[in-house]
mmCIF file of the C-alpha atoms, coordinates in Angstrom:
data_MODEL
# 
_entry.id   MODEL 
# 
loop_
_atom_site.group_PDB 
_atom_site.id 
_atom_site.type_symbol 
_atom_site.label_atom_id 
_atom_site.label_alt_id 
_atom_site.label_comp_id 
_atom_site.label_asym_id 
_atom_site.label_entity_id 
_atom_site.label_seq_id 
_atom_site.pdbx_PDB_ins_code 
_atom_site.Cartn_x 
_atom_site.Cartn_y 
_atom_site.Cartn_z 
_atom_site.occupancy 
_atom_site.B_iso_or_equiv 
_atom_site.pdbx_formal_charge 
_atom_site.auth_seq_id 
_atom_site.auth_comp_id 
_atom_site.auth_asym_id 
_atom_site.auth_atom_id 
_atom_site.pdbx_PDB_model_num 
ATOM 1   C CA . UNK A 1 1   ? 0.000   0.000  0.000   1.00 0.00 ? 1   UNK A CA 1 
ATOM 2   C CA . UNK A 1 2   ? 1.595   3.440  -1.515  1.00 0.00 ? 2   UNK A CA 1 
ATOM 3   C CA . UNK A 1 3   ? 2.184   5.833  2.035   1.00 0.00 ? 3   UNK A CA 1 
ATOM 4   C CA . UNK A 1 4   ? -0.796  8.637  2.608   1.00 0.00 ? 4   UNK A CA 1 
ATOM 5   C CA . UNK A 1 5   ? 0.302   12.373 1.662   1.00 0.00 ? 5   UNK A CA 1 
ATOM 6   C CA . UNK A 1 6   ? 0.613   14.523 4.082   1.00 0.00 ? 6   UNK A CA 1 
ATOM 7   C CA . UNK A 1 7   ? -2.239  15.985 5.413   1.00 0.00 ? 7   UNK A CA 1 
ATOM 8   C CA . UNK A 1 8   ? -2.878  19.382 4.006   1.00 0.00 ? 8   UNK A CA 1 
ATOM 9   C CA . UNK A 1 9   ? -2.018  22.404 6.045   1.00 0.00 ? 9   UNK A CA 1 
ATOM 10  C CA . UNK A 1 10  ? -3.030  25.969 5.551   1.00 0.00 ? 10  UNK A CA 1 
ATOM 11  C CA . UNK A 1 11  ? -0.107  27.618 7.094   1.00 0.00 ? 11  UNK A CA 1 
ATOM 12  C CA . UNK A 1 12  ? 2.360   25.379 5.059   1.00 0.00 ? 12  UNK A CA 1 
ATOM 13  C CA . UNK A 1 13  ? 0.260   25.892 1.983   1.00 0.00 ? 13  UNK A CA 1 
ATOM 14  C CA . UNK A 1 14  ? 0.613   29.897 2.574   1.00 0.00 ? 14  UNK A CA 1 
ATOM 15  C CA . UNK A 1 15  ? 3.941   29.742 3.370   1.00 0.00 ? 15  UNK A CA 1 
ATOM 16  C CA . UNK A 1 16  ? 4.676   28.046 -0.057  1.00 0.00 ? 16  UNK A CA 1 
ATOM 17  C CA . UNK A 1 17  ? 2.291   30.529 -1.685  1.00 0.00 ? 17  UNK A CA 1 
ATOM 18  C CA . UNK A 1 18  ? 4.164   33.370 -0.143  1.00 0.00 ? 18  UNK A CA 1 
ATOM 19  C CA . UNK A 1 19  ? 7.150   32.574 -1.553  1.00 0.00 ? 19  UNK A CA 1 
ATOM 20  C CA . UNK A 1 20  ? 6.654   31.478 -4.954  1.00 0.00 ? 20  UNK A CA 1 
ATOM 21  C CA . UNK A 1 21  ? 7.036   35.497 -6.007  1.00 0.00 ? 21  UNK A CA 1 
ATOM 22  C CA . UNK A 1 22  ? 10.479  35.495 -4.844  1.00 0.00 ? 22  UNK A CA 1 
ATOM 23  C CA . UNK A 1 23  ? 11.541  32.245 -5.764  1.00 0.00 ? 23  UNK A CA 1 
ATOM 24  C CA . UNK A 1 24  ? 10.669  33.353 -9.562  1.00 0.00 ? 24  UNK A CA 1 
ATOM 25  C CA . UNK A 1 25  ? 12.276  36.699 -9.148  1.00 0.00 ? 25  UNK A CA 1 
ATOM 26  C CA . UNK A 1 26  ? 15.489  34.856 -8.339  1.00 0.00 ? 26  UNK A CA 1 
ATOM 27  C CA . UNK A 1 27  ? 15.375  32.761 -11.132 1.00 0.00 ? 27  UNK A CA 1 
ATOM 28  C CA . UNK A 1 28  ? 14.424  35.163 -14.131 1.00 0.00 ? 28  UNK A CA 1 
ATOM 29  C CA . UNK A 1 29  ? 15.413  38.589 -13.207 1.00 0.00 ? 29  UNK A CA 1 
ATOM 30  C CA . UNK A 1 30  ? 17.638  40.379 -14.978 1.00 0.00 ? 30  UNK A CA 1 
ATOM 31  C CA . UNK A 1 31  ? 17.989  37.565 -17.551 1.00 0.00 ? 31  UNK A CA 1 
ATOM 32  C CA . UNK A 1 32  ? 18.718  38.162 -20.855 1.00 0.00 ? 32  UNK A CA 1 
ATOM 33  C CA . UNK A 1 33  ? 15.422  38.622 -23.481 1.00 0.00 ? 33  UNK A CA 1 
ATOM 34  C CA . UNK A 1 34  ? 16.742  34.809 -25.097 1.00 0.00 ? 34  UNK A CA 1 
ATOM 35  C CA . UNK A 1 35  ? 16.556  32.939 -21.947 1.00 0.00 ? 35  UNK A CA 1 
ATOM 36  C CA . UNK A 1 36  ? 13.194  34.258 -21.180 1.00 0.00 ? 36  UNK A CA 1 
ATOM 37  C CA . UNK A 1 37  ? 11.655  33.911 -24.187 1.00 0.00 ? 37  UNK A CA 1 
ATOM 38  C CA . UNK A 1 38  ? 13.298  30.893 -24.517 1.00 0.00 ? 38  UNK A CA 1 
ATOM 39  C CA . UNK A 1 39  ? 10.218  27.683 -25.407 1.00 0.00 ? 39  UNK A CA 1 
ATOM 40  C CA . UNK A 1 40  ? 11.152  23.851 -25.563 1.00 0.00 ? 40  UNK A CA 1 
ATOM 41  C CA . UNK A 1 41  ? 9.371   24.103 -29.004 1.00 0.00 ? 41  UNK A CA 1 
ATOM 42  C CA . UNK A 1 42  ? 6.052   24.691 -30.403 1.00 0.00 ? 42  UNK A CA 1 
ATOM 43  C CA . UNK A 1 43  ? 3.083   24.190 -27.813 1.00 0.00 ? 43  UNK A CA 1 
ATOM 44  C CA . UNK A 1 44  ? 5.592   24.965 -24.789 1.00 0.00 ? 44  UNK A CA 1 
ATOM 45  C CA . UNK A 1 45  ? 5.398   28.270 -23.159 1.00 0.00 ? 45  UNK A CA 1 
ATOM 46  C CA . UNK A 1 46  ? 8.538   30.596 -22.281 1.00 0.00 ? 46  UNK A CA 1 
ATOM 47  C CA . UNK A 1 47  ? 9.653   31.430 -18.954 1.00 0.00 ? 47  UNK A CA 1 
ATOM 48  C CA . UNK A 1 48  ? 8.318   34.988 -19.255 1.00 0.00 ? 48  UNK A CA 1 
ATOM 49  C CA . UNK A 1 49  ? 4.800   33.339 -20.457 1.00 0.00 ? 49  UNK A CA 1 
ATOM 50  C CA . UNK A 1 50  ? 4.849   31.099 -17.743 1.00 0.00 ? 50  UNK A CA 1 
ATOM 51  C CA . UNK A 1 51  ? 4.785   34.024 -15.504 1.00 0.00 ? 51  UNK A CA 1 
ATOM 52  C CA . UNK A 1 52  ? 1.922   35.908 -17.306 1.00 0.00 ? 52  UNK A CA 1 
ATOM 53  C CA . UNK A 1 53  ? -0.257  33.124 -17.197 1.00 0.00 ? 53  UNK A CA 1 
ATOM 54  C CA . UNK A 1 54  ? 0.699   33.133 -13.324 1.00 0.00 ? 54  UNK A CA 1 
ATOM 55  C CA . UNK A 1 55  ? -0.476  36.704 -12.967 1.00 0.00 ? 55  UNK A CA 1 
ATOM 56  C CA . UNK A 1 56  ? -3.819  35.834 -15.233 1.00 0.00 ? 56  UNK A CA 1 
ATOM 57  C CA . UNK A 1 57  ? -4.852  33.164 -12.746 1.00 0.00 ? 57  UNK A CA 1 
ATOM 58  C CA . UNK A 1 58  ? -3.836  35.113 -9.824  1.00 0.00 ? 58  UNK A CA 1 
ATOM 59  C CA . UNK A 1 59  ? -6.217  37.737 -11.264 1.00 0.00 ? 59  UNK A CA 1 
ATOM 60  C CA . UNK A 1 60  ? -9.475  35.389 -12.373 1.00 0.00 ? 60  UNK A CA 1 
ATOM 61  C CA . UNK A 1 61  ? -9.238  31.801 -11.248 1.00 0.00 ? 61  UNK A CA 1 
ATOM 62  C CA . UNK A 1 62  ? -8.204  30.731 -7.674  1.00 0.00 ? 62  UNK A CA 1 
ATOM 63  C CA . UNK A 1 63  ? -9.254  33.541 -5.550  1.00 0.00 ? 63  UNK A CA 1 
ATOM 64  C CA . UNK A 1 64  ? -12.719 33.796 -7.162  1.00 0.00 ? 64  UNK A CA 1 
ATOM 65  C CA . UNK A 1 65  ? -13.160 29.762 -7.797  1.00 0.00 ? 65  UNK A CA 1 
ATOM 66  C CA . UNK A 1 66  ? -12.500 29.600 -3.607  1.00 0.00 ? 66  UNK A CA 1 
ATOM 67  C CA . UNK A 1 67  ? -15.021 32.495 -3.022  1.00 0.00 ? 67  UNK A CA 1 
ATOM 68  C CA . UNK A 1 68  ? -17.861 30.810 -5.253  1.00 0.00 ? 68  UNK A CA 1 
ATOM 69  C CA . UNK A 1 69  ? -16.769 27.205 -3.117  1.00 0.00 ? 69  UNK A CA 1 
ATOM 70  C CA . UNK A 1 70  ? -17.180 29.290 0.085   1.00 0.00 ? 70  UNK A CA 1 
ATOM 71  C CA . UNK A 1 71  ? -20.472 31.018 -1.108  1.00 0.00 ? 71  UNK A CA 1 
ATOM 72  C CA . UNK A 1 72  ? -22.280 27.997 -3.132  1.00 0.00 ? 72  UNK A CA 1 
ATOM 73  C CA . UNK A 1 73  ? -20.855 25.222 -2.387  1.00 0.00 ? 73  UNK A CA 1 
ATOM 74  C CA . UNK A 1 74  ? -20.928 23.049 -5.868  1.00 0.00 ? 74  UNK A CA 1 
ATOM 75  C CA . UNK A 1 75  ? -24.044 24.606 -6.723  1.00 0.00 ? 75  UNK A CA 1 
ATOM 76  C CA . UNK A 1 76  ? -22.573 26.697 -9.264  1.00 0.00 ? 76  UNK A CA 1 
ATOM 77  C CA . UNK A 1 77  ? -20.073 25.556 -11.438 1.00 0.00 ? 77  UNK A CA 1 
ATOM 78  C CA . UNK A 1 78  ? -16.993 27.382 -12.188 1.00 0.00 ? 78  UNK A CA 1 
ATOM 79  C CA . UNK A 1 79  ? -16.442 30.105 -14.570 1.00 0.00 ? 79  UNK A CA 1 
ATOM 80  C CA . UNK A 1 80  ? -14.437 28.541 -17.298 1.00 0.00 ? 80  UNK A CA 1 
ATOM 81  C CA . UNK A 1 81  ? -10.457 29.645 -17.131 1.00 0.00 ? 81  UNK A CA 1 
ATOM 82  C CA . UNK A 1 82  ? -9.076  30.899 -20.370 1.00 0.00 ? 82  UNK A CA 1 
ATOM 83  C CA . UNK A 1 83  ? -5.607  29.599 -20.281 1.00 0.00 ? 83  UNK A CA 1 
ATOM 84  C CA . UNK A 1 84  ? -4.075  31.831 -23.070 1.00 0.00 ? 84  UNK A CA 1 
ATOM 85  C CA . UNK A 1 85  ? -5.980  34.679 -21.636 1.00 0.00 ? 85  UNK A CA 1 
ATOM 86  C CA . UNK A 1 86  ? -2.319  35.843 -19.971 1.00 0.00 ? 86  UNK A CA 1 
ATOM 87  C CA . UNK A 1 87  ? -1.513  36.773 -24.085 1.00 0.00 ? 87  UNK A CA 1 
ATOM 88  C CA . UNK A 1 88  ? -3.071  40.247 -23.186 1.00 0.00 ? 88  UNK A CA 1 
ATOM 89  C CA . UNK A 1 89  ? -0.338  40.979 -20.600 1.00 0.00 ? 89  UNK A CA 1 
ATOM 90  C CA . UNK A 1 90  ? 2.762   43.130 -20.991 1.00 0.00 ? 90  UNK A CA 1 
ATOM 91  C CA . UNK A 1 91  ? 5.492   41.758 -22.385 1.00 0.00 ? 91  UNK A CA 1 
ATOM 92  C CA . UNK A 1 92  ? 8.336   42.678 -20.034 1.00 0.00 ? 92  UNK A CA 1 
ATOM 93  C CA . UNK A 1 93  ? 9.717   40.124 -17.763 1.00 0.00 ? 93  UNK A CA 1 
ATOM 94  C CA . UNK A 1 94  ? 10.120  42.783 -15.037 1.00 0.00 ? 94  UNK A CA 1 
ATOM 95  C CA . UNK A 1 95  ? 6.713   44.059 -14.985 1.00 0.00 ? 95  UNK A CA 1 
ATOM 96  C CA . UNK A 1 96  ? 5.378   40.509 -14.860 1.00 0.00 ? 96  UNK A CA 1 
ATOM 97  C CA . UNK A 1 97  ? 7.546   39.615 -11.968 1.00 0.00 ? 97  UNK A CA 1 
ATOM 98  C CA . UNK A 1 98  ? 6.580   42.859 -10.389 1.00 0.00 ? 98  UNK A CA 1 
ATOM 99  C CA . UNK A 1 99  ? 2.727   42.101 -11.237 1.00 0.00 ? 99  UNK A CA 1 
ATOM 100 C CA . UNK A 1 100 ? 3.165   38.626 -10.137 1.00 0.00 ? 100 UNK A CA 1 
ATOM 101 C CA . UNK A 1 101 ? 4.644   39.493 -6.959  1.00 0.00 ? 101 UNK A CA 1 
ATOM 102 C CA . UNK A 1 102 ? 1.417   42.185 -6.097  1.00 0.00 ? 102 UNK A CA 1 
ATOM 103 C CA . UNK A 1 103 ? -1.451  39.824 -7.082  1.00 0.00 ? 103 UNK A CA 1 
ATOM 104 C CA . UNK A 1 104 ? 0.093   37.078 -5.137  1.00 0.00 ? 104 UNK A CA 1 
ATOM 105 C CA . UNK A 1 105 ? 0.366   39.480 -2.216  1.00 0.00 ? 105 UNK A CA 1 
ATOM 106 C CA . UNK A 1 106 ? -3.419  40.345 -2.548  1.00 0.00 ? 106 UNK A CA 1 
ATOM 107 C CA . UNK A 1 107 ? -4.702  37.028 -2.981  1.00 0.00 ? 107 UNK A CA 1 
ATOM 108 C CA . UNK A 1 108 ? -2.817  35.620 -0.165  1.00 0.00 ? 108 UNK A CA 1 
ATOM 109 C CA . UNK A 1 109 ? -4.298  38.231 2.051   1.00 0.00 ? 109 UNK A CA 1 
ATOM 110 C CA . UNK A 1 110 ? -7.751  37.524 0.526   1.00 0.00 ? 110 UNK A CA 1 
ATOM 111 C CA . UNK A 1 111 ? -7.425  33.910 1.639   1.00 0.00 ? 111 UNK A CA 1 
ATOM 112 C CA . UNK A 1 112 ? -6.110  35.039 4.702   1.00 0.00 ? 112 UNK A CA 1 
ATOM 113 C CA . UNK A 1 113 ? -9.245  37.127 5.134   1.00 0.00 ? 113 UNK A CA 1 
ATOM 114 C CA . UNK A 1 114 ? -11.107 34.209 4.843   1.00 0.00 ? 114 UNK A CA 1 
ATOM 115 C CA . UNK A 1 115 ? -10.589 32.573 7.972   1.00 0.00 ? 115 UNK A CA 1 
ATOM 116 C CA . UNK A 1 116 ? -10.417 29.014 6.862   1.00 0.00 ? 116 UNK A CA 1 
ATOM 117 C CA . UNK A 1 117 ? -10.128 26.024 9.043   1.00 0.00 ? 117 UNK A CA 1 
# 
């Protein structure tokens, strides 16, 4: 029999959370433009992608899915996520960083606001 996971803890979770802004920030900034534009090949998303599509979702999926969980349980069904929908965001690596960084901020504080058990 394969071992349980570990149970899931809020307070680890957040911590984790927390950090992923800074852990990015250390990897990508200040890189050159080939590096983060850099894809494995068609269908595979660059670095600097990867962290647009991390702002998008900050912006309009997890927050709001948890609020409609916390509000109607799975009455309603979630608003579909438009995974490209991160094309619309500016293209510097900097400013997404920065972004990235601020909307994780918020959303962390929104969960925090929630007072979850």
């Amino acid at each position: 029999m394969p071992p349980m996971p570990p149970a899931f803890l809020l307070d680890e979770a957040l911590a984790i959370l927390e950090r992923t802004p800074g852990a990015l920030e250390a990897l990508l900034s200040g890189l050159p433009r080939a590096w983060t534009e850099a894809t494995e090949g068609q269908g595979t998303w660059s670095p600097r992608e990867i962290v647009a599509h991390l702002v998008h979702g900050e912006r309009t999926d997890w927050i709001p899915r948890a609020r409609i969980i916390l509000a109607q349980g799975e009455a309603r069904p979630f608003d579909p996520f438009d995974r490209e929908g991160h094309r619309s965001l500016p293209a510097d690596p900097a400013a997404l960083l920065a972004e990235f960084a601020a909307a994780r901020a918020e959303s962390v504080a929104a969960l925090r606001a929630m007072r979850l058990r």
